[in-house]
MARTILO-137295 format. One record per residue (C-alpha): residue in three letters; x negated, z negated, y. Coordinates in steps of 0.1 Angstrom, whole numbers, padded with zeros to 4 digits, always signed. Layout:
! MARTILO-137295
AlaXZY...
END
This chain:
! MARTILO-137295
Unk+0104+0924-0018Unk+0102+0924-0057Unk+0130+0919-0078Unk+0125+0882-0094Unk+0112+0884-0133Unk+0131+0864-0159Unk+0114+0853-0190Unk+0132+0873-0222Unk+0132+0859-0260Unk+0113+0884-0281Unk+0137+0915-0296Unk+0160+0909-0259Unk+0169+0942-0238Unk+0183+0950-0208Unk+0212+0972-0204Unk+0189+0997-0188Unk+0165+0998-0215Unk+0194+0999-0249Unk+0212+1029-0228Unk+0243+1007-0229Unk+0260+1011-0201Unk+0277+0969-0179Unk+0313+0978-0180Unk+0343+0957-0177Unk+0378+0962-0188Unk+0397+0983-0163Unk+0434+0971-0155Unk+0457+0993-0137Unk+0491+0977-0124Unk+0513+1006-0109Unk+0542+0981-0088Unk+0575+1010-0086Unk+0600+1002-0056Unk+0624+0985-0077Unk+0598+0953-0085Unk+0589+0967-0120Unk+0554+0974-0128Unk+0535+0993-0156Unk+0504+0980-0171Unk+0475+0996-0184Unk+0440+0984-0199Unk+0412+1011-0207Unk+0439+1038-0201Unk+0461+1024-0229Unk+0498+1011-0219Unk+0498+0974-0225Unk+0532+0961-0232Unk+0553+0932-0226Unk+0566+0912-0260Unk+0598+0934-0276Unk+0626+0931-0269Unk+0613+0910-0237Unk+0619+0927-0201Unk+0597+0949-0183Unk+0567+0935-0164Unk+0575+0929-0128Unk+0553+0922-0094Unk+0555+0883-0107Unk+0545+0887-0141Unk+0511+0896-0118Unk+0494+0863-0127Unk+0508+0859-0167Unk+0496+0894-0173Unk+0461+0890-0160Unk+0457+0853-0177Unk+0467+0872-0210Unk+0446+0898-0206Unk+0414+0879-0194Unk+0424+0850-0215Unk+0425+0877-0248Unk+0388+0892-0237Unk+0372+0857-0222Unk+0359+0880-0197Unk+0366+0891-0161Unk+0383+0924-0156Unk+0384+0949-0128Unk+0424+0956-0115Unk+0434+0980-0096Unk+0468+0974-0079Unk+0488+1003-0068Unk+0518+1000-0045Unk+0546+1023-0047Unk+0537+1031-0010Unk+0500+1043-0019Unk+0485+1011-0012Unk+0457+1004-0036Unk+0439+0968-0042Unk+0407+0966-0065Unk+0397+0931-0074Unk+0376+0913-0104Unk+0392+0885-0123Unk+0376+0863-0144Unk+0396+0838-0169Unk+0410+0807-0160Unk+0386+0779-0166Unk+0396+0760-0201Unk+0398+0723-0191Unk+0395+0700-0224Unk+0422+0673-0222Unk+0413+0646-0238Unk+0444+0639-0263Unk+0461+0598-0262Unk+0459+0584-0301Unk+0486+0595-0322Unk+0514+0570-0331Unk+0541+0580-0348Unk+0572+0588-0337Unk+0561+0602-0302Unk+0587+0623-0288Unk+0576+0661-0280Unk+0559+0669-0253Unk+0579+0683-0223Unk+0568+0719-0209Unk+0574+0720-0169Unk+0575+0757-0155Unk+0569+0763-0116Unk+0577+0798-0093Unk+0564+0806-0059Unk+0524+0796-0067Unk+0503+0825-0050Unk+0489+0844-0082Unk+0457+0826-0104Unk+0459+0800-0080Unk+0443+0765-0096Unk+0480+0741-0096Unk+0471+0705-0101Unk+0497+0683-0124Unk+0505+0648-0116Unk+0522+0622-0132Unk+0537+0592-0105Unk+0524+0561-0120Unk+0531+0540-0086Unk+0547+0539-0052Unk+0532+0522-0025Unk+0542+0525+0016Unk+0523+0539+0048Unk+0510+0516+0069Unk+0519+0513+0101Unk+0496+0538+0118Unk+0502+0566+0089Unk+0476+0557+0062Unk+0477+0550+0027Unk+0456+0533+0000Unk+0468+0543-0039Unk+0462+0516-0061Unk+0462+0529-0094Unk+0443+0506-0127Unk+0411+0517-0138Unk+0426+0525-0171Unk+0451+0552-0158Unk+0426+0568-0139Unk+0398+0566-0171Unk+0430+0586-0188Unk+0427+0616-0170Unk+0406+0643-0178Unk+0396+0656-0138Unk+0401+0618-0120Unk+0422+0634-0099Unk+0446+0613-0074Unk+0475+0630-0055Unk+0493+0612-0026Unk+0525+0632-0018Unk+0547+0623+0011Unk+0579+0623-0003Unk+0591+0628+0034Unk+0564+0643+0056Unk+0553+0668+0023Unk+0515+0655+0039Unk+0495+0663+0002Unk+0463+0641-0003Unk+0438+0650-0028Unk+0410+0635-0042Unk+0388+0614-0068Unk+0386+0578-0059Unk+0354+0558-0057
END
């Protein structure tokens, strides 16, 4: 079977043909016993902020969103445990969702920042704001009623049910 031929513009090269070699950054996080890790990128140390602490196993997921964030390109890590264990994975940068921004009125207090721990690292965490409470029925189900205009606010039309008691999680774009 033939490779599949892709039409080029004129002056377009492959890889092959400049010489120039498809390499991606290379990432190394060395995780010590105590928690703290060492980061490198091409070899080179990369450092956390002065006078900040030194990176630990949960920085994991803020150093790779920096780095990848930095390059807007994937990178190749290589995770070494302090017991020899070694993981090699490519990540690419978190998706950049455009939120589309209310009018401005003056006066509008600042914008709250909410911070989370425990997410499993680079994991996609979806935001909601209650606009509404409504009760199960009596055989467990439940129909969110939100107006067309809240949901026409948000930039993914995303609807989250949450049981506030049985933690069931319900997600999804209504029709």
């Amino acid at each position: 079977m033939s490779r599949p031929r892709y039409k080029r513009s004129p002056g377009e090269h492959t890889a092959e043909e400049t010489g120039v070699p498809v390499v991606l950054p290379h990432v190394v996080m060395e995780v010590a016993e105590d928690g703290t890790m060492r980061v490198t990128i091409d070899g080179e140390p990369h450092l956390p902020e002065p006078f900040a602490p030194p990176w630990r196993r949960e920085s994991f997921a803020q150093v790779l969103d920096q780095l990848t964030g930095q390059r807007r390109s994937p990178v190749r890590v290589d995770v070494r445990e302090a017991d020899g264990t070694v993981f090699t994975d490519i990540i690419t940068p978190t998706r950049r969702r455009i939120a589309r921004e209310p009018p401005a009125r003056p006066g509008l207090p600042v914008l709250p920042v909410l911070h989370g721990e425990g997410f499993v690292p680079g994991e996609d965490v979806a935001v909601a704001v209650v606009v509404a409470h409504g009760d199960a029925a009596p055989d467990g189900t439940m129909r969110g009623l939100i107006e067309a205009a809240q949901l026409a606010a948000s930039p993914t039309r995303e609807v989250i049910l949450l049981g506030r008691v049985s933690g069931t999680v319900t997600i999804g774009h209504p029709e």
